[in-house]
Backbone as ProteinMPNN parsed JSONL, in Angstrom:
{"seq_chain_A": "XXXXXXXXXXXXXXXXXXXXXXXXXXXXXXXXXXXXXXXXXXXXXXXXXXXXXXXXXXXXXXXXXXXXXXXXXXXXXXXXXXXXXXXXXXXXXXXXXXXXXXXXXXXXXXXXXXXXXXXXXXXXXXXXXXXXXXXXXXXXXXXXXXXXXXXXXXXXXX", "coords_chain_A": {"N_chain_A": [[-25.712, 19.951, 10.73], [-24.616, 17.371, 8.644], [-21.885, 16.517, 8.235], [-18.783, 15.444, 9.853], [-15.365, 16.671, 11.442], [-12.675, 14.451, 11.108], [-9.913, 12.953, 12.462], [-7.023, 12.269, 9.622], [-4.885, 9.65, 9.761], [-4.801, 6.995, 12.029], [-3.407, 6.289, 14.854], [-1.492, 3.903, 14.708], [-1.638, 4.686, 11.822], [-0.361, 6.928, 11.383], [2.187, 6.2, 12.732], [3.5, 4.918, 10.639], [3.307, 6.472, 8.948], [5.438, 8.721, 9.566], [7.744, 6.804, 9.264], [7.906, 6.04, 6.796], [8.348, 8.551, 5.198], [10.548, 9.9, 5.979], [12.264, 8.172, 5.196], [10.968, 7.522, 2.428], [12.044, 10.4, 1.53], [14.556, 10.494, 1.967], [15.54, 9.041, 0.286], [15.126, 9.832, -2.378], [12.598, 8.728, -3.138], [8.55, 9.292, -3.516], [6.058, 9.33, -1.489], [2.861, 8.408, -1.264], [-0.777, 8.926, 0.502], [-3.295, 7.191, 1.453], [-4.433, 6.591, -1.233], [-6.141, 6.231, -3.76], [-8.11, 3.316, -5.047], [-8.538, 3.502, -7.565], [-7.024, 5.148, -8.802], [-4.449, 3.416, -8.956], [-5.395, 0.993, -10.408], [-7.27, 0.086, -13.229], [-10.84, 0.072, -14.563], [-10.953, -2.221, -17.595], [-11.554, -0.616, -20.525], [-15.236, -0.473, -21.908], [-15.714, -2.556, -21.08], [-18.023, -5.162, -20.464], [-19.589, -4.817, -17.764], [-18.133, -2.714, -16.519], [-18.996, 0.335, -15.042], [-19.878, -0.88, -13.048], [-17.589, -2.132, -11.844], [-16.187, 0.157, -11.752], [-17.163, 1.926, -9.797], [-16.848, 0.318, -7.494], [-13.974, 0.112, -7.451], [-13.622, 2.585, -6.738], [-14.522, 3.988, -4.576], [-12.931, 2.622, -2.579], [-9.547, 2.47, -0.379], [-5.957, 2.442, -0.473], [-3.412, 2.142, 2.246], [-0.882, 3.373, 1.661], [1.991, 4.073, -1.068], [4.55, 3.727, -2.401], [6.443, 5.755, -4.072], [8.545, 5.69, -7.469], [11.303, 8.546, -8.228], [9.94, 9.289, -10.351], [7.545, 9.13, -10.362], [6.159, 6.298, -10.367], [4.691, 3.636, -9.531], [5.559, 1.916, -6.945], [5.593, 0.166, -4.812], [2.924, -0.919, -2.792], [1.226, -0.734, 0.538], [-0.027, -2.136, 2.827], [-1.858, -1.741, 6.011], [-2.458, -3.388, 8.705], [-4.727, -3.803, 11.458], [-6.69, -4.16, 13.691], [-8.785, -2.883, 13.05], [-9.266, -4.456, 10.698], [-10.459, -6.525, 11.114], [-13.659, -7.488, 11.583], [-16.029, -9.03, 9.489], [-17.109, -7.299, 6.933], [-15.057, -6.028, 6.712], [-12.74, -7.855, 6.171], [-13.803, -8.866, 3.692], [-13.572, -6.858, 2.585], [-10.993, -6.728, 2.571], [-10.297, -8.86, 0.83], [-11.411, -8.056, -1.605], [-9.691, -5.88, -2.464], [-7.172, -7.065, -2.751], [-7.66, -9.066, -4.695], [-8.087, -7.217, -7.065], [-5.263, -5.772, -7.09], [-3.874, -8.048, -7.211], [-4.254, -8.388, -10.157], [-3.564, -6.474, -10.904], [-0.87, -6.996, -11.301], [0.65, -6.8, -8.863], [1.607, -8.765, -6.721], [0.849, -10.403, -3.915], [2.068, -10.571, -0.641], [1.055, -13.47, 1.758], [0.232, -12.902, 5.277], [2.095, -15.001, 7.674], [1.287, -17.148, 10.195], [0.066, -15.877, 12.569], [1.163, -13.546, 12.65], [0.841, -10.109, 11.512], [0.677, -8.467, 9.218], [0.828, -7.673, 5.731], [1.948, -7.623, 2.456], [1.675, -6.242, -0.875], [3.535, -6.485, -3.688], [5.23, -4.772, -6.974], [5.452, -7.242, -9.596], [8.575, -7.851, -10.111], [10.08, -6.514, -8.201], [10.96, -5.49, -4.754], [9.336, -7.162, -1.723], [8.064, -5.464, 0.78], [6.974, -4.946, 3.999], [5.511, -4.331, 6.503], [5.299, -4.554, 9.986], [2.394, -3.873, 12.857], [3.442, -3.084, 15.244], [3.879, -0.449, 17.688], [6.221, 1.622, 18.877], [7.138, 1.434, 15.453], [9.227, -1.007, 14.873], [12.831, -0.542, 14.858], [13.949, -2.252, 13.138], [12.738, -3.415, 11.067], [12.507, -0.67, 9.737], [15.293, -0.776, 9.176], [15.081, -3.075, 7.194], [12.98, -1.998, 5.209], [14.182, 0.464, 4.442], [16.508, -0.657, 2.824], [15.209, -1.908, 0.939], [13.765, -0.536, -0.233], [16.309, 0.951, -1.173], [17.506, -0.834, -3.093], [15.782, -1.031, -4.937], [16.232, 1.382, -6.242], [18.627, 1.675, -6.965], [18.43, -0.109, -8.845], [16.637, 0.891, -10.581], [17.618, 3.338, -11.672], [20.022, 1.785, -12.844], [18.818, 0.667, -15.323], [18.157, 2.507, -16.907]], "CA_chain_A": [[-24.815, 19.486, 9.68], [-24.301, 15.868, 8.584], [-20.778, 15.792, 8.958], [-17.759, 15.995, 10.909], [-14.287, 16.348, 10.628], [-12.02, 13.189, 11.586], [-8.49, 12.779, 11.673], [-6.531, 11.321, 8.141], [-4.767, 8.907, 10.455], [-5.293, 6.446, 12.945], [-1.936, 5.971, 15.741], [-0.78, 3.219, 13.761], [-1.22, 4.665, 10.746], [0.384, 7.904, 11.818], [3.678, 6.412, 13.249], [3.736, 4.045, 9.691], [3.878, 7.916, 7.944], [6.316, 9.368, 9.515], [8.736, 6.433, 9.5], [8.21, 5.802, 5.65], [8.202, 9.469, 4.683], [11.354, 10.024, 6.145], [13.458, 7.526, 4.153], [11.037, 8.098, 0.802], [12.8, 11.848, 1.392], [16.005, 10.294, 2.0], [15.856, 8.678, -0.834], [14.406, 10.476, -3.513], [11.301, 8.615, -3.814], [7.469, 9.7, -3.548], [5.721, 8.88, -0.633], [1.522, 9.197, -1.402], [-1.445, 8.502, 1.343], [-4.657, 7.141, 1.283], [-4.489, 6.422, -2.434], [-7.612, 5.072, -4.03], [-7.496, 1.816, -5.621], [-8.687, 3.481, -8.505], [-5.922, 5.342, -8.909], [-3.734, 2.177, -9.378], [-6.114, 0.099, -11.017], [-8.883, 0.757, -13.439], [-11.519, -1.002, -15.28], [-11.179, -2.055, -18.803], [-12.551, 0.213, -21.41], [-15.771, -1.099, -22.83], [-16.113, -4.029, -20.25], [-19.788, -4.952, -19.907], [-19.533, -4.332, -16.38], [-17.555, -1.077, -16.503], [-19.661, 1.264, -14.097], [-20.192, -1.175, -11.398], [-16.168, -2.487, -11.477], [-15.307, 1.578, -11.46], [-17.79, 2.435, -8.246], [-16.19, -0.366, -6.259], [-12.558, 0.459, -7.124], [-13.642, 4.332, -6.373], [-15.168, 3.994, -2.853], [-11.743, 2.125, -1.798], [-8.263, 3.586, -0.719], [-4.649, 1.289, -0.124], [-2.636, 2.8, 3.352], [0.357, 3.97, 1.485], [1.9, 3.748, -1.986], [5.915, 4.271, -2.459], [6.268, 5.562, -5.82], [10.087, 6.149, -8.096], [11.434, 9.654, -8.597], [9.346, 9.381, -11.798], [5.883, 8.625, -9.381], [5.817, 5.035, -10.931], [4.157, 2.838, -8.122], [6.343, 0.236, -6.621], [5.043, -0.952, -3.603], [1.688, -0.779, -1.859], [1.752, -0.786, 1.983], [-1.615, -1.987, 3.617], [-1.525, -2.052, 7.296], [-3.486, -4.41, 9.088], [-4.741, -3.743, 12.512], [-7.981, -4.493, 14.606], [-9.997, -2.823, 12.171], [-9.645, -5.675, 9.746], [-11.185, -8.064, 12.065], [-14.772, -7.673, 10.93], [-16.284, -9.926, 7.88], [-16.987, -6.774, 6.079], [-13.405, -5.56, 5.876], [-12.299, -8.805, 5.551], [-14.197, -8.885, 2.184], [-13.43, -5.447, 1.219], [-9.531, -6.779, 1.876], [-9.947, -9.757, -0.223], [-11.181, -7.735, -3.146], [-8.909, -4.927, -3.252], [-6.209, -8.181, -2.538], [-7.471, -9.401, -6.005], [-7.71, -5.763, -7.969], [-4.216, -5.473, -7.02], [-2.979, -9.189, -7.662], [-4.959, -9.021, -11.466], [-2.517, -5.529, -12.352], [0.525, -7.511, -11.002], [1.039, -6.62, -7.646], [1.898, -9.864, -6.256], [0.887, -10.363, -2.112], [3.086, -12.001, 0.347], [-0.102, -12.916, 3.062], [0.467, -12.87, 6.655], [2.525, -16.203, 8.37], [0.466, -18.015, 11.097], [0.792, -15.191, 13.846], [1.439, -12.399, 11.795], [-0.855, -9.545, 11.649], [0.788, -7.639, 8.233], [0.859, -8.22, 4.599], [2.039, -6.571, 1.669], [1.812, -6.159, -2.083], [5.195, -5.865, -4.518], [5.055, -4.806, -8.204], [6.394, -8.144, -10.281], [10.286, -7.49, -10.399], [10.171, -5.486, -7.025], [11.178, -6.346, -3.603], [8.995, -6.782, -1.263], [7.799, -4.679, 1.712], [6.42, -5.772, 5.356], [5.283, -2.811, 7.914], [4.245, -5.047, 11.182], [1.432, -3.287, 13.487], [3.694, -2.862, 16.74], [3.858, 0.634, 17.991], [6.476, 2.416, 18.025], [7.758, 0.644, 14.493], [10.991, -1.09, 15.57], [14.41, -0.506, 14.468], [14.662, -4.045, 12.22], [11.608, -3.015, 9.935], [12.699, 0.477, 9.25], [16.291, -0.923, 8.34], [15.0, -3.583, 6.049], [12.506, -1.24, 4.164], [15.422, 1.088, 3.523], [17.318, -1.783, 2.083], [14.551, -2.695, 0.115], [14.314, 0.975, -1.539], [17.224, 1.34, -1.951], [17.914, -1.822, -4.239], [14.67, -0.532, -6.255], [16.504, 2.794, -6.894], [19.574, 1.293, -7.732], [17.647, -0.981, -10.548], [16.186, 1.73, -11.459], [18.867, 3.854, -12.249], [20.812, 0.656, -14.047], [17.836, 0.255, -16.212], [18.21, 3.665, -17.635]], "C_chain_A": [[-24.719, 17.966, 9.689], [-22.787, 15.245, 8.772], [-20.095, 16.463, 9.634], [-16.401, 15.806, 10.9], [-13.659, 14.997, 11.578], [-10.642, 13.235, 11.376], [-7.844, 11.837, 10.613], [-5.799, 10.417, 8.781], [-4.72, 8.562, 11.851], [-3.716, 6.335, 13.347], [-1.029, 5.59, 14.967], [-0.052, 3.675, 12.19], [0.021, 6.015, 10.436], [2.234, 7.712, 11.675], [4.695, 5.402, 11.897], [4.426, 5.173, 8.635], [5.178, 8.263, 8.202], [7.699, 8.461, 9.343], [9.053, 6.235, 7.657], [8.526, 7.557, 4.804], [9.587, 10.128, 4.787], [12.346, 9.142, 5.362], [12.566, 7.858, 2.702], [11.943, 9.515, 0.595], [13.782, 11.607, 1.086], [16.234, 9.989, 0.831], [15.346, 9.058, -2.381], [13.402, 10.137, -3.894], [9.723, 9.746, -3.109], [6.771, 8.796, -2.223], [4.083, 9.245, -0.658], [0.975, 8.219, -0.202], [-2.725, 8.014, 0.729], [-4.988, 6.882, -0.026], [-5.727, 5.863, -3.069], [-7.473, 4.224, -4.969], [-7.887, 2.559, -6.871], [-7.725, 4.397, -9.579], [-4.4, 4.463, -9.618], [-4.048, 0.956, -10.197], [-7.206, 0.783, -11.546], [-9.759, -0.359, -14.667], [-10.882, -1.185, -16.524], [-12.401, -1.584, -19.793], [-13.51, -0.805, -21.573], [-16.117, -2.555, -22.267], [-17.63, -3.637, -19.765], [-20.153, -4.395, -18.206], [-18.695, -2.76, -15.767], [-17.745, -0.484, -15.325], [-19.981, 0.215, -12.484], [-18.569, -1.777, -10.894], [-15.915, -0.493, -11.359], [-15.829, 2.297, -10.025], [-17.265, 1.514, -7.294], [-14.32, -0.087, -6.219], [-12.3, 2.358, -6.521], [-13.686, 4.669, -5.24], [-13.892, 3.327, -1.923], [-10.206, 2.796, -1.611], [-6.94, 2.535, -0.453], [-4.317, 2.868, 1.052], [-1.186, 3.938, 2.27], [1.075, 3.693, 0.124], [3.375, 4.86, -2.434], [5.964, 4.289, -4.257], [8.32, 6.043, -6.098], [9.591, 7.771, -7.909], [10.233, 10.021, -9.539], [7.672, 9.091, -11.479], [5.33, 7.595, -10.192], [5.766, 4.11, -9.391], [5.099, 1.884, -8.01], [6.125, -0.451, -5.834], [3.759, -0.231, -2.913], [1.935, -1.102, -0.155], [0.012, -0.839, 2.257], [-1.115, -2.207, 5.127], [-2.611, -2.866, 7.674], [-3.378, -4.506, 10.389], [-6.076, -4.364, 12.722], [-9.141, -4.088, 13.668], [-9.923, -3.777, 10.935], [-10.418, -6.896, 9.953], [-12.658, -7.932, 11.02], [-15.064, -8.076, 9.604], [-16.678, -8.719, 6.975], [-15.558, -6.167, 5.596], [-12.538, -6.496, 5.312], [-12.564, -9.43, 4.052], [-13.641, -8.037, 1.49], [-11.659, -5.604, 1.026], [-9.189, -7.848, 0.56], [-10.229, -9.031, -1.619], [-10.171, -6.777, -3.331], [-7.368, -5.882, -3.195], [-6.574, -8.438, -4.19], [-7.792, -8.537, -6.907], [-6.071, -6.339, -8.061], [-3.517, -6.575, -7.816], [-3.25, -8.972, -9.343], [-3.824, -7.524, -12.259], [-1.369, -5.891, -11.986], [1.101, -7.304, -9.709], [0.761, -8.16, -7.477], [2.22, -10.029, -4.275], [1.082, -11.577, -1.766], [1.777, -11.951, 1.907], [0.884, -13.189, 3.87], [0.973, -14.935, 7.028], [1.64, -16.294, 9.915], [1.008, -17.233, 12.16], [1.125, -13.675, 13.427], [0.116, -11.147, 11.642], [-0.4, -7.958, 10.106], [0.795, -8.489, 7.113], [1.061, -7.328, 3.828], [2.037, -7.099, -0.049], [3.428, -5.505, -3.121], [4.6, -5.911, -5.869], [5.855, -6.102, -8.7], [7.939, -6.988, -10.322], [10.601, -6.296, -9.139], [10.07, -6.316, -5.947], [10.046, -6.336, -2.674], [8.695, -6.128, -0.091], [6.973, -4.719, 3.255], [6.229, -4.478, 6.555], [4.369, -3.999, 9.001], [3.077, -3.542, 11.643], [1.802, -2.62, 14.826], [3.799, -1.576, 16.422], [5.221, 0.923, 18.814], [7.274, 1.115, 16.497], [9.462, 0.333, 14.859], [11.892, -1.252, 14.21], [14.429, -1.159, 12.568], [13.798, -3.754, 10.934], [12.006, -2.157, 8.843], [13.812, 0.028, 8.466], [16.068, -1.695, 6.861], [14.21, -3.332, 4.997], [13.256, -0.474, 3.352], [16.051, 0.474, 2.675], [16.42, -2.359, 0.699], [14.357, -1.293, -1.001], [15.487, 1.583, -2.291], [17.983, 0.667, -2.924], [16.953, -1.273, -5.38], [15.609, 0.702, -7.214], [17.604, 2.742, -7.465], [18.979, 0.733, -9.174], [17.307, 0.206, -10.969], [17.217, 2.828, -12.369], [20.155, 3.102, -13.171], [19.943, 0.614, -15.004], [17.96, 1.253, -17.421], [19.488, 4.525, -18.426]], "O_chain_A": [[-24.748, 17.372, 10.767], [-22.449, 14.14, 9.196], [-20.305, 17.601, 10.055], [-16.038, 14.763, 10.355], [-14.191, 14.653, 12.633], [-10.161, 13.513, 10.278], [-8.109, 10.638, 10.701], [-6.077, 9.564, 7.939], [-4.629, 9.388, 12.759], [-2.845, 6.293, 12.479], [-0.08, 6.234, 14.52], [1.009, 3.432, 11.615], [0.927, 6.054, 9.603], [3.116, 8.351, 11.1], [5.902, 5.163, 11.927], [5.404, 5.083, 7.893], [6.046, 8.184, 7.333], [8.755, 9.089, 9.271], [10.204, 6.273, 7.223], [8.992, 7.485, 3.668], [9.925, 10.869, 3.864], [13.329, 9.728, 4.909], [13.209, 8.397, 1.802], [12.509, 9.681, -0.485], [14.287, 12.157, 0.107], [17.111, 10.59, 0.211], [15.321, 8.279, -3.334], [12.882, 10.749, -4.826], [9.883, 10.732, -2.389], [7.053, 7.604, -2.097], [3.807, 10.32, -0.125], [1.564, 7.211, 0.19], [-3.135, 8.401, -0.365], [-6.215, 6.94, -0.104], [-6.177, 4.827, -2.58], [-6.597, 4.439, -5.806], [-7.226, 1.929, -7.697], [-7.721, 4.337, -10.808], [-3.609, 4.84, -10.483], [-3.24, 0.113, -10.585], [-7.92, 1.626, -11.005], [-9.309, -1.268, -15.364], [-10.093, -0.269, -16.754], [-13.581, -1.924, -19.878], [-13.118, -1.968, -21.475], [-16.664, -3.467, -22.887], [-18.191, -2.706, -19.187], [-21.015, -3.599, -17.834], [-18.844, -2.07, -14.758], [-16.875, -0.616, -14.465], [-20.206, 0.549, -11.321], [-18.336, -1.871, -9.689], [-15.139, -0.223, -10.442], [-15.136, 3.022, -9.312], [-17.215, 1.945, -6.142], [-13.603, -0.097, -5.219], [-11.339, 3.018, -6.125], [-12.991, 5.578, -4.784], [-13.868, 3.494, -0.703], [-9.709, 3.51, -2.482], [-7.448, 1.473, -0.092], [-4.685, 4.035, 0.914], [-0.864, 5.11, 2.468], [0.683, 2.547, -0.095], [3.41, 6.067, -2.673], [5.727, 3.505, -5.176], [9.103, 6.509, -5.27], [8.489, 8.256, -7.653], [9.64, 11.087, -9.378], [6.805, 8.884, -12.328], [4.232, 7.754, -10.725], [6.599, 4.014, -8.49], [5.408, 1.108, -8.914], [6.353, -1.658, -5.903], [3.756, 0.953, -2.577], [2.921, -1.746, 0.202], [-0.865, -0.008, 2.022], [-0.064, -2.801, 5.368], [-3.612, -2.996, 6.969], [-2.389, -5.058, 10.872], [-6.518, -5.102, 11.841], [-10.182, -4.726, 13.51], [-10.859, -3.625, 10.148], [-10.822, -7.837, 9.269], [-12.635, -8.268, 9.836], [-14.474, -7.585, 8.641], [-16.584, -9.15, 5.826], [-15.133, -5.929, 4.465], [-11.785, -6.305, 4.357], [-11.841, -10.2, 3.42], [-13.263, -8.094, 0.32], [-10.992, -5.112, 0.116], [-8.319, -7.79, -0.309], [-9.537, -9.254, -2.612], [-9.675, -6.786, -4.457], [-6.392, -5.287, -3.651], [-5.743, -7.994, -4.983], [-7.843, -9.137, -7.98], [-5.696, -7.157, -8.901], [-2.787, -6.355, -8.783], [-2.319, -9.458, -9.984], [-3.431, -7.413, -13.42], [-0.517, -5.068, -12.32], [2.236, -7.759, -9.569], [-0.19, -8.713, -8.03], [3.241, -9.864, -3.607], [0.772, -12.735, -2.046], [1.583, -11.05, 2.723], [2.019, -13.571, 3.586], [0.283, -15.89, 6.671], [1.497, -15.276, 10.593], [2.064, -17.533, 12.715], [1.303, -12.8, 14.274], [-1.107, -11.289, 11.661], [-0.963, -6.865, 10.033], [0.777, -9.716, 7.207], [0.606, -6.211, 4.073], [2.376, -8.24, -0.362], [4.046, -4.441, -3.121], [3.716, -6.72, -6.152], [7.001, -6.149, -8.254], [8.113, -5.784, -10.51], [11.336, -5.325, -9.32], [9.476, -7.392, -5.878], [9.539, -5.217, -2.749], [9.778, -6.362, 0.445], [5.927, -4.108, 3.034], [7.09, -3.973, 7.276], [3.171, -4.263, 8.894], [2.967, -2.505, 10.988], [1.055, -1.888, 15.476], [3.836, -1.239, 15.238], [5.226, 0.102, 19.731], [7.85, 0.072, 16.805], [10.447, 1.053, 15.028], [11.753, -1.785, 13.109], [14.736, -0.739, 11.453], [14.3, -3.903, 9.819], [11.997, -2.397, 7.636], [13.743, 0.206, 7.25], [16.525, -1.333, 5.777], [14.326, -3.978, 3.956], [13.259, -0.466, 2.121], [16.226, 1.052, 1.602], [16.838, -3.02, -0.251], [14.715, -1.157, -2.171], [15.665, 2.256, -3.306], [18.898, 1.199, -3.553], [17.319, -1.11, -6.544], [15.645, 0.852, -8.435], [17.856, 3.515, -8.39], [19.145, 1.189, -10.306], [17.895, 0.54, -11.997], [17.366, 2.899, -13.588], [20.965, 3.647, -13.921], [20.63, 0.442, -16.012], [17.89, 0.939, -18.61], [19.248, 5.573, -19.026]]}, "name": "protein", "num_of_chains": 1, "seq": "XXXXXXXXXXXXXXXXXXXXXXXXXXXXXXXXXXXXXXXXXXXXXXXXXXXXXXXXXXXXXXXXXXXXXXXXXXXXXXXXXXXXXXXXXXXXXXXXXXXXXXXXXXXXXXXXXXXXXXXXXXXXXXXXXXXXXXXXXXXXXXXXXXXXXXXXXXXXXX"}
């Protein structure tokens, strides 16, 4: 046989699930995995380039992707560990970095020392998952805080 099975996450990405999956519950939002950029982004119809912009947003996936009640995307969650080191991932982060920035996701990079980064929809707060193991305390509180202002807006809006 040519392949083999593998597990859907890595430690990190594991202990990133269960801590966000537990407050999306809490809070009524959507909590999706592995998402593929093309999913969130897609070519424009009728663009000369079409088929080769839709095979590179196809072959790619984002870590995590907090959506409203209403599974409207609000924040992207990339994690960023050891496997980013290498100049090919480091390419494949800069482009799905500018997919994302060109449908409005707007990324806060990493501070000098830092080893996360995240993407916010314009008019959305944004979102910061460090890399330490187990995810401490301070993170978890200020993600909650940060969903739960979204869900308030959201519910004023309407």
């Amino acid at each position: 046989h040519a392949y083999q099975a593998r597990p859907l996450f890595s430690a990190h990405e594991r202990a990133a699930y269960r801590t966000l999956k537990a407050m999306t519950d809490e809070l009524g939002l959507v909590l999706f995995v592995k998402v593929r950029l093309l999913d969130l982004a897609e070519p424009r119809p009728h663009h000369r380039k079409y088929q080769l912009y839709l095979n590179k947003v196809s072959a790619k996936h984002v870590d995590f992707v907090v959506c409203s009640a209403k599974s409207e995307p609000r924040l992207v969650i990339e994690l960023d560990d050891f496997t980013h080191d290498t100049p090919s991932r480091q390419e494949r982060d800069e482009f799905v970095d500018t997919v994302l920035e060109s449908c409005g996701y707007q990324m806060t990079a990493p501070r000098s020392g830092s080893s996360h980064y995240t993407f916010r929809k314009a008019g959305c707060m944004p979102i910061t998952i460090p890399k330490h193991e187990p995810i401490k305390k301070v993170y978890v509180e200020m993600v909650r805080q940060i969903v739960e202002s979204e869900a308030k807006n959201d519910e004023n809006a309407e």
